[in-house]
C-alpha positions in Angstrom: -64.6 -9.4 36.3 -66.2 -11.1 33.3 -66.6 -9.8 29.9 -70.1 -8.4 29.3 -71.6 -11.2 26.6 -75.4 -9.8 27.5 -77.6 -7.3 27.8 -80.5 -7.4 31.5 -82.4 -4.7 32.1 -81.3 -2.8 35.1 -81.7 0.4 37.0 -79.0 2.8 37.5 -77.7 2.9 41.4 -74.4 5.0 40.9 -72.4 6.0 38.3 -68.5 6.8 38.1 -66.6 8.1 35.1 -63.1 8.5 35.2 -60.6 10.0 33.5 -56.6 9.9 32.7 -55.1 12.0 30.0 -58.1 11.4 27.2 -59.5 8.5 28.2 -62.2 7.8 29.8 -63.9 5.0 32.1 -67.3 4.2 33.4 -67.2 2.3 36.7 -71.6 1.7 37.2 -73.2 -0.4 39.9 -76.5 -1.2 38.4 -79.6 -2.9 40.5 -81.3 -6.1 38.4 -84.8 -5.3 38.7 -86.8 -6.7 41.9 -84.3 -10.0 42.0 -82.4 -7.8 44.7 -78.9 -8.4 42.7 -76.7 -6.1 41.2 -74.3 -5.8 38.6 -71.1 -3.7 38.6 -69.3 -3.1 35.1 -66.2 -1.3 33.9 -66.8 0.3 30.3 -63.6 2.1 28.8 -65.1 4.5 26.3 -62.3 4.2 23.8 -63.7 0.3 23.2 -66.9 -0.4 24.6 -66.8 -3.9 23.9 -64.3 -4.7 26.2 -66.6 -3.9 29.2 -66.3 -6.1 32.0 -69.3 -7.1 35.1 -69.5 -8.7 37.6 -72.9 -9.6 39.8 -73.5 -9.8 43.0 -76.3 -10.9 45.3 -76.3 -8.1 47.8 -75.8 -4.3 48.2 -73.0 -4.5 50.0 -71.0 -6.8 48.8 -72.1 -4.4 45.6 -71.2 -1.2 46.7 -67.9 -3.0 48.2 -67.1 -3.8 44.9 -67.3 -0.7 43.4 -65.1 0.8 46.4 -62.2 -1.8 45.4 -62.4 -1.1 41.4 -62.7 2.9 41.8 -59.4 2.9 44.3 -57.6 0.3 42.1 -58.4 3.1 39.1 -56.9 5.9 41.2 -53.7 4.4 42.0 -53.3 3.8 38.4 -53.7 7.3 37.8 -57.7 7.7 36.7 -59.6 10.8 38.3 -63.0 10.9 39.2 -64.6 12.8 36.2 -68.3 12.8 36.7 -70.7 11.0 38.7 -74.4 10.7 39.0 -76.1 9.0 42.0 -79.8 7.2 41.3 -82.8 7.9 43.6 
């Protein structure tokens, strides 16, 4: 994933936060208005400037994405905290 240099505006799709011990991790697929591509970024909450993204051009190469990055966090240890899903 790429460091997060800008800001787009996007609409919320689906929404992970994670946790181990006190920290905690937002994992958040994001659709880029009517362009059809989406964004998926990693925020740790301790730093938010070291938030990674990475874009893709369809939903499920997306939501694929987000699959990979939320069972890498788990084998490291991270739980799944909260989570919202967008209509």
């Amino acid at each position: 994933m790429k460091r997060m240099t800008t800001k787009r505006r996007a609409n919320p799709v689906l929404r992970w936060v994670f946790r181990r011990g006190r920290d905690l991790l937002t994992c958040q697929l994001d659709r880029e208005g009517h362009r059809g591509a989406y964004t998926l970024s990693l925020v740790p909450h301790w730093d938010v400037r070291q938030a990674a993204i990475e874009r893709f051009d369809a939903s499920v190469a997306a939501f694929r994405g987000h699959a990979a990055v939320a069972n890498h966090l788990r084998a490291a240890g991270w739980t799944l905290a909260a989570y919202t899903l967008e209509r």
